[in-house]
C-alpha positions as CSV (number, residue, x, y, z in Angstrom):
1,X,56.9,-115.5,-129.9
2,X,54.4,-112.8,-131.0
3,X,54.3,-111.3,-134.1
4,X,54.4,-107.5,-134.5
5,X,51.7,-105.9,-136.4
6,X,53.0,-103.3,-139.4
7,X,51.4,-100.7,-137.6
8,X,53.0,-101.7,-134.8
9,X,56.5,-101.5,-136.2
10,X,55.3,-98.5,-138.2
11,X,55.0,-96.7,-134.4
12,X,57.8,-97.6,-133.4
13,X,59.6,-96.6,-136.1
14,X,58.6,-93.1,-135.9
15,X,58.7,-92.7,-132.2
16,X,62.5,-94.2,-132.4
17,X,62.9,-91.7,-135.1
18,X,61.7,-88.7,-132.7
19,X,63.8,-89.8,-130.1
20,X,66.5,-89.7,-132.7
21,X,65.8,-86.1,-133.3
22,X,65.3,-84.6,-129.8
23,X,69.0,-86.1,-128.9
24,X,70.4,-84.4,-132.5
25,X,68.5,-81.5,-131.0
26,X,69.7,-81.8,-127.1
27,X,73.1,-80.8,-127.9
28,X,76.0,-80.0,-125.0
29,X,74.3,-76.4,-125.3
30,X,70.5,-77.2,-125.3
31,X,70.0,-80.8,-123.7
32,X,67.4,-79.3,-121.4
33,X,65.2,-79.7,-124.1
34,X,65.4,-83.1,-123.6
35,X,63.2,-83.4,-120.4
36,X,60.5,-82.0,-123.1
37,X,61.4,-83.9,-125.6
38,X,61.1,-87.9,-123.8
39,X,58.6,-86.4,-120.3
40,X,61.3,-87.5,-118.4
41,X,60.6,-86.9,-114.3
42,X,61.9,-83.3,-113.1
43,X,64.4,-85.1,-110.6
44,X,66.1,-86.4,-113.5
45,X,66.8,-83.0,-115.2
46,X,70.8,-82.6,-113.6
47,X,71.4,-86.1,-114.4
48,X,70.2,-86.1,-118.2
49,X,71.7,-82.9,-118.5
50,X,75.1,-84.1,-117.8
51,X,75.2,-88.0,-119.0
52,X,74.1,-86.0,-122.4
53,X,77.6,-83.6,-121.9
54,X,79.5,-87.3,-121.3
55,X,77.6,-88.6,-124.2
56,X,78.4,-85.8,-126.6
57,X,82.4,-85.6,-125.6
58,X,82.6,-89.3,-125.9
59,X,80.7,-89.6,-129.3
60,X,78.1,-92.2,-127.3
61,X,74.8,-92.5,-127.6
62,X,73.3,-90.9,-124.8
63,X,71.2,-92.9,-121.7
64,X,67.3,-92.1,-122.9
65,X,64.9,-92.4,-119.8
66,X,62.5,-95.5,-119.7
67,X,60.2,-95.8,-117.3
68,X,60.7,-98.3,-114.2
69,X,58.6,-100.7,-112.5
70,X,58.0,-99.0,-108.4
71,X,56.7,-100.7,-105.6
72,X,52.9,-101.1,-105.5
73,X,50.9,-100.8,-102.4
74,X,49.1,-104.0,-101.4
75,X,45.4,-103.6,-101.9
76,X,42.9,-103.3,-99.2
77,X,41.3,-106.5,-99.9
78,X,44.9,-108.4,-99.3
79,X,45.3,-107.2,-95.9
80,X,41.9,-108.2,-95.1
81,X,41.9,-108.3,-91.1
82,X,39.2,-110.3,-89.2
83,X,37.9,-108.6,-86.2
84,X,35.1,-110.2,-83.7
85,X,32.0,-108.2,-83.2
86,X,31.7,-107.0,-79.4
87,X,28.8,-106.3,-78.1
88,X,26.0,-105.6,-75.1
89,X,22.4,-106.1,-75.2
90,X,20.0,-103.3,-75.7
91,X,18.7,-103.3,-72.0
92,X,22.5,-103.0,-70.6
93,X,23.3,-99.8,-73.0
94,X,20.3,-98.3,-71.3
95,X,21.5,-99.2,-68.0
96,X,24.5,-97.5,-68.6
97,X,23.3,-94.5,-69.6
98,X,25.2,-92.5,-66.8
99,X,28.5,-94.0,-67.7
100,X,31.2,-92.2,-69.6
101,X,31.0,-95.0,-71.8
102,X,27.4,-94.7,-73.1
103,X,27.7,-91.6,-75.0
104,X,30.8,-93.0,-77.0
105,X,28.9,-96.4,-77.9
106,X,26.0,-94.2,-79.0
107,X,28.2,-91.8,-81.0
108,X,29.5,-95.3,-82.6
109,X,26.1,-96.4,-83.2
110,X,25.5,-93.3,-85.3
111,X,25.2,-92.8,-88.8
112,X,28.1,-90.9,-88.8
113,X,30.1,-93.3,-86.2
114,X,29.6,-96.0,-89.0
115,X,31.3,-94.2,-91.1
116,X,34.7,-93.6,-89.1
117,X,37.4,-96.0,-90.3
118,X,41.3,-96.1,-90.6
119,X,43.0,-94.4,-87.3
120,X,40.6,-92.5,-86.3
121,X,38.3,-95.7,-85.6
122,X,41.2,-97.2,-83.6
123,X,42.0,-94.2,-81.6
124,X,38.2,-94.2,-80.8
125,X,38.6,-98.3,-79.8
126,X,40.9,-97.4,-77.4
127,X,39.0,-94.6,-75.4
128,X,36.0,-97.2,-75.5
129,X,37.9,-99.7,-73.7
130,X,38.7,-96.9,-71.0
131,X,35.4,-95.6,-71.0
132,X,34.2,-99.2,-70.6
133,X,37.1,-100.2,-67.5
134,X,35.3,-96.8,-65.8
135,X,31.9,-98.5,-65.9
136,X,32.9,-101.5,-64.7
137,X,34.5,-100.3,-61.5
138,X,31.2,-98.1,-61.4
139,X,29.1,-100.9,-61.8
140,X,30.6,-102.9,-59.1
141,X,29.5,-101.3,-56.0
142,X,25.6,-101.5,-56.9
143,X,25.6,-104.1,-59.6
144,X,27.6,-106.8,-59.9
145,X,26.1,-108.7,-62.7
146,X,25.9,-105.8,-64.6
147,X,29.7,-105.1,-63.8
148,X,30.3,-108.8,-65.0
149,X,28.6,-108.6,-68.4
150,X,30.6,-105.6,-68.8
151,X,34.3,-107.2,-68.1
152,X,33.3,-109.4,-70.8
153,X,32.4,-107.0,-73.2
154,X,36.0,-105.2,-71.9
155,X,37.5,-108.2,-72.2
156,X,36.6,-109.2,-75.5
157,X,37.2,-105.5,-76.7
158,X,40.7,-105.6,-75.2
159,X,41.5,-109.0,-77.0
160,X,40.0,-107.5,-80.4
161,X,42.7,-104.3,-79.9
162,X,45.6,-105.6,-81.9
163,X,43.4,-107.1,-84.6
164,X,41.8,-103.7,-84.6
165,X,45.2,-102.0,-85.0
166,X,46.0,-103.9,-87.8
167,X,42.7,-103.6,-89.7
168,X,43.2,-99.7,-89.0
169,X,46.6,-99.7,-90.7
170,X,45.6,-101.7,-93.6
171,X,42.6,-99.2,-94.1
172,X,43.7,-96.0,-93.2
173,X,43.3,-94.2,-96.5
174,X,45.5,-91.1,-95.0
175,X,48.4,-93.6,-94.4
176,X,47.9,-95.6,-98.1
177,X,47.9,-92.5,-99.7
178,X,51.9,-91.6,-97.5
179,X,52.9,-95.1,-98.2
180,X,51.9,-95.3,-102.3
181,X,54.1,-94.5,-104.6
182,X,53.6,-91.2,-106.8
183,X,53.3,-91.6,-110.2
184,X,55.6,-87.7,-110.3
185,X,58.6,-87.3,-108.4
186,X,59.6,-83.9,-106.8
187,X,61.9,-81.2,-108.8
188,X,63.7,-80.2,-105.7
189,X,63.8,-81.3,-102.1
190,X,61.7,-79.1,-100.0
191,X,62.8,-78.9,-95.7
192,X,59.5,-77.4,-95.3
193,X,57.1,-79.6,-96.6
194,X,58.7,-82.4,-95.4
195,X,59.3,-81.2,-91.8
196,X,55.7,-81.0,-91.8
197,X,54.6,-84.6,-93.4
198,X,57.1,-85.9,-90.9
199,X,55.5,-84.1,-88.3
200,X,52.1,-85.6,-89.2
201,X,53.8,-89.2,-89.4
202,X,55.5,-89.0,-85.9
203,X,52.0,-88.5,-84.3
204,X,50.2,-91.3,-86.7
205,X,53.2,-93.6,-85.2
206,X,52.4,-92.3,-81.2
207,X,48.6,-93.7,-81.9
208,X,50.0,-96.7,-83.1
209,X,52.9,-97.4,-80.4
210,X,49.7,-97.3,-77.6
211,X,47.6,-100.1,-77.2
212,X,45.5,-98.6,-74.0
213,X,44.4,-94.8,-73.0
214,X,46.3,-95.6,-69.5
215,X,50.1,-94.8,-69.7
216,X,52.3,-97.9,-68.6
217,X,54.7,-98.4,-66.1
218,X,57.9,-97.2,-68.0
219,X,56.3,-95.3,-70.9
220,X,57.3,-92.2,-72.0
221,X,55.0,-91.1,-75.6
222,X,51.6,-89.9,-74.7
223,X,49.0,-90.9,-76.9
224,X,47.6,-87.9,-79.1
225,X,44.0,-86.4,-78.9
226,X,41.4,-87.2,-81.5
227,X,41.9,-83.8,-82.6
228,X,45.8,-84.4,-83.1
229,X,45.4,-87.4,-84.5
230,X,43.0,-86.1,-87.0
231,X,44.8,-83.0,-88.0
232,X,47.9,-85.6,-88.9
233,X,45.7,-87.5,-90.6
234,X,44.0,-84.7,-92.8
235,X,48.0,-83.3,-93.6
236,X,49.6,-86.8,-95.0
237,X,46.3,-87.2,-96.7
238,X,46.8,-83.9,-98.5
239,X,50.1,-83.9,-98.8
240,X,51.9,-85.7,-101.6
241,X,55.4,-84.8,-101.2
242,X,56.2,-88.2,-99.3
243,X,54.8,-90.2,-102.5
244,X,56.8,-88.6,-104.7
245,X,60.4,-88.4,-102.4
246,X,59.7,-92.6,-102.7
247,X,58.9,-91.8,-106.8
248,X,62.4,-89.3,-106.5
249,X,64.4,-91.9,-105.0
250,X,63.4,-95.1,-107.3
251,X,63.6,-93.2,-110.3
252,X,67.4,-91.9,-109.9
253,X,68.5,-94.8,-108.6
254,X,67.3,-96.8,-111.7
255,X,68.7,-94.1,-113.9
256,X,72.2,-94.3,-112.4
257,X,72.4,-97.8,-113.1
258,X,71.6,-97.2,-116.6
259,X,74.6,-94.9,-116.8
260,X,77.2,-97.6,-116.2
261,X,77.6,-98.5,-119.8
262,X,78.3,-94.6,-120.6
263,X,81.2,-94.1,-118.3
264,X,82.8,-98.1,-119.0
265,X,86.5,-97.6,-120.0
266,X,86.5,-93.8,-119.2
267,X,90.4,-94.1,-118.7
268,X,91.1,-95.4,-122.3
269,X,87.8,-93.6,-123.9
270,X,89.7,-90.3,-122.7
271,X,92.6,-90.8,-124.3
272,X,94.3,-91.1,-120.9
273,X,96.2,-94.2,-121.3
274,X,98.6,-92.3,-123.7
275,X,101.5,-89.6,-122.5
276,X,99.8,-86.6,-122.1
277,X,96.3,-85.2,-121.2
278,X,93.9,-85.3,-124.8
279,X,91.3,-82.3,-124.7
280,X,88.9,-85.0,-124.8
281,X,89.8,-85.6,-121.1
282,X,90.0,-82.1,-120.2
283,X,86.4,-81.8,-121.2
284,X,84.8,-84.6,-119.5
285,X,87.0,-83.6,-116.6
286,X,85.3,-80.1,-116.6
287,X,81.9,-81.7,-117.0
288,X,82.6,-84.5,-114.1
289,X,83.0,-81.0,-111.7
290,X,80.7,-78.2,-113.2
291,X,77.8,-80.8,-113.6
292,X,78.3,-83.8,-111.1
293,X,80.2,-82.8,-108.6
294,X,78.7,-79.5,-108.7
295,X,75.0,-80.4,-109.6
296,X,74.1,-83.8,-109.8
297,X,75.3,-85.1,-106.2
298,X,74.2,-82.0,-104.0
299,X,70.5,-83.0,-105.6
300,X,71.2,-86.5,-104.8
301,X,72.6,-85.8,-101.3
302,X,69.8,-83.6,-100.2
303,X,66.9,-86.3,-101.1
304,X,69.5,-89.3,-99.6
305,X,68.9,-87.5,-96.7
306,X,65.8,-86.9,-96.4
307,X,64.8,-90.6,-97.2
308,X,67.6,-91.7,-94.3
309,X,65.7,-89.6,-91.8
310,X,62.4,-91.0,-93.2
311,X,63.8,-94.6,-92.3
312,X,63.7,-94.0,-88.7
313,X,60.0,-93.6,-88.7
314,X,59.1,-96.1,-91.2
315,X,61.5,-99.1,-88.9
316,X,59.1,-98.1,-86.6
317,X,56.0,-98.0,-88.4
318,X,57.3,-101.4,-89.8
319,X,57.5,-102.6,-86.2
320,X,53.5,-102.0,-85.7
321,X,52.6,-103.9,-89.0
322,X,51.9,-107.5,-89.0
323,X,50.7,-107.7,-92.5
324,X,53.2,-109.4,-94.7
325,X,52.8,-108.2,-97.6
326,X,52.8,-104.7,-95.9
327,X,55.9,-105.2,-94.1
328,X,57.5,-105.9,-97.7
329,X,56.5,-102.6,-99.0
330,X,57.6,-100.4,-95.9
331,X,60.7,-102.5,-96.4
332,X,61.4,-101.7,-100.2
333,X,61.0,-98.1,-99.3
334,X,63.2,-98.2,-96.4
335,X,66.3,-99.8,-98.6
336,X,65.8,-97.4,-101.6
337,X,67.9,-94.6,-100.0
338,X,70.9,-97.0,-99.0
339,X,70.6,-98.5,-102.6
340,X,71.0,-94.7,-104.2
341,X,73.5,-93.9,-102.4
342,X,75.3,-97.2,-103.1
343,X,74.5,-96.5,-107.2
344,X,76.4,-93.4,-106.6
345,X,79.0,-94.2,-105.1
346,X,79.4,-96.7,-107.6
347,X,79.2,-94.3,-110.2
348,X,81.7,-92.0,-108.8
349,X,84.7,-95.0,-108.8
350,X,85.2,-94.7,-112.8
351,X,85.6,-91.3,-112.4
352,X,87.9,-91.8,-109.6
353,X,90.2,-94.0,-112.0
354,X,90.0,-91.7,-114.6
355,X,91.1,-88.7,-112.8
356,X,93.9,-90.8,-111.1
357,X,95.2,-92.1,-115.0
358,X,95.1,-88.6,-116.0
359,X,96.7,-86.7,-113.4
360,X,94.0,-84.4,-112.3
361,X,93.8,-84.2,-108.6
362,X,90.0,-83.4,-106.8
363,X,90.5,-79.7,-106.1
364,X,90.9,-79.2,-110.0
């Protein structure tokens, strides 16, 4: 067991001693302060605001924020992805200059091809091995050894395609940065912000759900242009509002777990059990509806919902990964919203009781 160092215990001393201070200070009347007081995440503010009004009418010391352990993305180095190098000799690339595929290969070849990664690389894979099919059926009329060097090259291209996919995935730093967790979350849920990062996502997932230029029989997404493909890109890159809905939802479903303690025994803390309603009761019964019911679970609802119509997309983008570790982050992300809205549904039920054992019925 470690030792503390005095100066150690001297810290944490005062800081226990500050927190003290900002709850004597965060009152029923002032406890925004407290969001100041401990930096507590914006989303938070309805919730703190009214476990401090529980807090204060029971006489309990009220729920102080700690931060939570969230998800981390995998690095880039542990979904390391193994692709094949494809290639054709010099003498063939010049033989093929009239082909649709020789510009693309040169354009690859570039300094500035070398430098394309992520989607954009793999949406650039798959026009190649179009480009390439076109020369091959070209090639056989006048050429047929040429042709044949080139179905290898297609072939081996083709075979590379999933590995490519997943190499793209685990690189793309547009997607990484949508799939991290924030280290804010969001003050209020915005429709507009995240109509468009949804948007941006649902074409990501179109690339992804094609694995050749050519539509098959029974298909009915169309894969979208470069230029489609690279404004979706450029918006989940520069948007963060994804990262911190995932920050949003982790955070207040760790803090309404922590409240269980507070609201344990309501019926009998209230004075309930006895004949007659106690003013104790009447108060928490007015903070239950002015600040829960009328607060807390509309914020709660709206971000619930907007994580549940997240989880559509990110089943499906789950469905493209075959990165394990990968998979188990998409995964964590896709149960947080179920799990909130399990915590507060949980947390509603001692309310519930309460209200039954002291005769108030919902529409008071």
């Amino acid at each position: 067991m470690m030792k503390r160092h005095p100066r150690q215990f001297v810290n944490g001393r005062i800081v226990r001693f500050y927190q003290r201070f900002c709850y004597a200070l965060c009152g029923i009347g002032v406890i925004v302060l407290l969001t100041g007081c401990s930096k507590t995440p914006s989303a938070l503010a309805p919730l703190i605001d009214y476990q401090g009004r529980v807090a204060n009418t029971l006489e309990r010391a009220p729920i102080a924020y700690q931060a939570i352990p969230v998800p981390r993305l995998p690095e880039v180095r542990d979904l390391r992805v193994e692709i094949p190098r494809v290639s054709i000799s010099l003498l063939d690339s010049w033989r093929i200059e009239e082909c649709a595929a020789s510009l693309l290969i040169a354009e690859r070849n570039s300094a500035l091809g070398k430098l394309e990664g992520g989607l954009s690389r793999y949406h650039t894979d798959l026009k190649l091995v179009t480009r390439l099919q076109d020369c091959v059926t070209k090639f056989e009329r006048n050429d047929s050894a040429l042709a044949k060097r080139l179905a290898t090259a297609l072939q081996a291209k083709r075979d590379n395609l999933p590995a490519a996919k997943q190499h793209a995935i685990a690189t793309d730093k547009a997607l990484r940065h949508t799939l991290r967790v924030a280290g804010n979350t969001l003050t209020t849920a915005d429709s507009e912000r995240f109509a468009s990062a949804l948007t941006a996502l649902e074409t990501v997932l179109r690339l992804m759900q094609k694995s050749s230029l050519v539509p098959m029989a029974g298909e009915t997404t169309t894969l979208p242009s470069q230029e489609q493909v690279e404004q979706a890109l450029k918006t989940l890159h520069q948007s963060d509002y994804l990262p911190r809905l995932w920050r949003t939802l982790f955070e207040q479903y760790a803090y309404l777990q922590r409240l269980d303690p507070l609201i344990a025994n309501l019926t009998t803390a209230s004075g309930c059990s006895s004949v007659g309603i106690p003013q104790r009761a009447k108060i928490l019964h007015t903070v239950f509806v002015k600040f829960f019911i009328a607060k807390v679970q509309p914020q709660l609802a709206r971000f619930t919902e907007q994580g549940y119509a997240i989880n559509q997309r990110l089943q499906h983008l789950n469905a493209q990964v075959a990165l394990p570790a990968l998979n188990h982050h998409i995964q964590q992300l896709i149960e947080i919203s179920t799990e909130l809205n399990q915590a507060s549904r949980q947390h509603v039920q001692p309310w519930q009781d309460f209200f039954a054992a002291c005769g108030f019925t919902p529409g008071d």
